[in-house]
N, C-alpha and C positions, 0 to 999 in steps of 0.2 A: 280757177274759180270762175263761175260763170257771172250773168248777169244778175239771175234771181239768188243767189248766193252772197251777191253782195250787196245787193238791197237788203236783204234779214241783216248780214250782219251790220249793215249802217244804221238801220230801222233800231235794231235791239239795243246795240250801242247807247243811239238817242231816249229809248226807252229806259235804259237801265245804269247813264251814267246824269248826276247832274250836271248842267252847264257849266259848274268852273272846276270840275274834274280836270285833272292833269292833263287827260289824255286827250279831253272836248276842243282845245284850242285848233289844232291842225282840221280836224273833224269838220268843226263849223267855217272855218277858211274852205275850205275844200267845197262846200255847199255855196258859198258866197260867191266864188268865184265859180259857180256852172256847172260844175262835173256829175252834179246828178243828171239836172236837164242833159246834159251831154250824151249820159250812157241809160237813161229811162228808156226800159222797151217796150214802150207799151204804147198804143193810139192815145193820143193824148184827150183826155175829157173834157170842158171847161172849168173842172174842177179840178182835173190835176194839173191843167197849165195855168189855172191860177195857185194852185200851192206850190209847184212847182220858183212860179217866181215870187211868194212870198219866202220862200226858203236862201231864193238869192241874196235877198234885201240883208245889209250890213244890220245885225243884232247886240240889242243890249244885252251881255252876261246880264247885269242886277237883277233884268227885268224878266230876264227867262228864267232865272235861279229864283225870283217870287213866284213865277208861273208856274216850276217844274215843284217847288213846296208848297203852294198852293192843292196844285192838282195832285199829287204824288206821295206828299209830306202824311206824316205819321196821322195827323185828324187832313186828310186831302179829302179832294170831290169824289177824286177817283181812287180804288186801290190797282194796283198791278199786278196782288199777287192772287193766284188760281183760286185759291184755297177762297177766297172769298166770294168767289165766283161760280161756286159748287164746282170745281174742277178734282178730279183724284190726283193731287201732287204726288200721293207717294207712288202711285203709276208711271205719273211722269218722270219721277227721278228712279224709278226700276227702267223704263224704256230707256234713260239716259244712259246708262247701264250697261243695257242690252247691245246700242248702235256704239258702245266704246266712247263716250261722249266725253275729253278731258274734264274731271273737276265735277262729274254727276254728281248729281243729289246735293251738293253743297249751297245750293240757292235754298232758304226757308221758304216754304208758301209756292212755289214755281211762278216766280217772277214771269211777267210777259214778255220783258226783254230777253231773259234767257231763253226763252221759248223762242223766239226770233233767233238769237243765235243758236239753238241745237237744231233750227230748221237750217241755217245757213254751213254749220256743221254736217248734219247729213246730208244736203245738196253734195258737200264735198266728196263725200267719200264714193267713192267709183263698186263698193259689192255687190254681187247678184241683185238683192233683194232693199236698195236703196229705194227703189220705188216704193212697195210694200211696207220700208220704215218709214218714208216721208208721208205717205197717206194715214199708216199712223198716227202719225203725228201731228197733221192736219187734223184731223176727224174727231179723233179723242181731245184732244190737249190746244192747239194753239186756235183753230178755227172759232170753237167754241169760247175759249177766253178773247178773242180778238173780238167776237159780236160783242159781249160784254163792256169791255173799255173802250173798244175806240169811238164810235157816240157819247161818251158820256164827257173822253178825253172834249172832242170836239162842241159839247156843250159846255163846259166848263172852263174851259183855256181861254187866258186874258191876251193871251200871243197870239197872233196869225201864223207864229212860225210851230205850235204843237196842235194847231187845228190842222195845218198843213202838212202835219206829220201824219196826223191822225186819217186824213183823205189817202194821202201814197200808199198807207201801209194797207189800207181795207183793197187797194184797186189793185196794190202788187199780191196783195197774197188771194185775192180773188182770180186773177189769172194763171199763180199759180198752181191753186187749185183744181181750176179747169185745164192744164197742161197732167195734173197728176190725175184724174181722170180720164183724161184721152190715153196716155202711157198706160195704166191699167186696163183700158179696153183694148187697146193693140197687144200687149203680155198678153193676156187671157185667148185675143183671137188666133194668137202663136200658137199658144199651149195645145189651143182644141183641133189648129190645125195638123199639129205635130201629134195626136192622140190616134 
């Protein structure tokens, strides 16, 4: 698994589990103690090395679990899920489909977190045509819902630790955007040269 691989799946995680989910406790240990700042590959912004160490800072579950139903919660600021976003879900969960994605189509609405992890999903998978799905995926589906929530996340969030989610996730998937552009202009200059 590489590095931008495992940003989506930390990102989507955050996105898509509440804070006193089962599985949140190690998760957010894991933040507190450094290991993002650690393995972040990216030239650091003033705004990602400040969310970076808001993300370090020791968190209140209560107060992030009012923040995450706040912002997330059935009447929240923000929704996460596509469909509310003019996004074509049932595209999304056919592409899910398509890349062999465990458990497709089982998200109602195409969650943003899921979207985060079928990008960190497809990072994985090693076939021809991973580039070609991940731009997919980019372009149609996660790029497009990301414009939507993560400002609004970032306007609405009581945390420093979901506005600081909300800065990592625009800068990492912004880079790797422009990585899946540079790869499809090398492919393509392959192809023509091979023609």
């Amino acid at each position: 698994m590489n590095t931008f691989s495992t940003l989506c799946r930390l990102f989507g995680t955050l996105f898509y589990r509440r804070p006193d989910d089962a599985v949140m406790p190690p998760v957010l240990n894991m933040l507190q103690q450094g290991a993002l700042s650690e393995m972040w590959p990216l030239v650091l912004s003033d705004n990602s090395e400040f969310a970076l160490k808001q993300l370090r800072q020791p968190q209140d579950v209560a107060a992030l679990c009012a923040d995450y139903s706040e912002l997330f919660g059935d009447n929240g600021a923000v929704s996460l899920l596509a469909e509310q976003h003019g996004i074509d879900v049932q595209g999304f969960a056919a592409f899910q489909q398509q890349v062999g994605m465990p458990g497709a189509g089982t998200v109602a609405g195409g969650h943003f977190g899921q979207m985060l992890l079928t990008a960190s999903w497809v990072e994985d998978q090693s076939a021809e045509d991973e580039v070609s799905a991940q731009e997919a995926l980019f372009q149609h589906y996660l790029l497009p819902t990301a414009a939507k929530v993560l400002g609004q996340v970032e306007m609405h969030a009581k945390t420093g630790f979901y506005r600081a989610l909300a800065v990592l996730t625009r800068e990492a998937l912004s880079a790797m955007a422009d990585e899946l552009v540079e790869q499809l202009e090398a492919q393509n200059g392959d192809e023509s040269d091979n023609a």
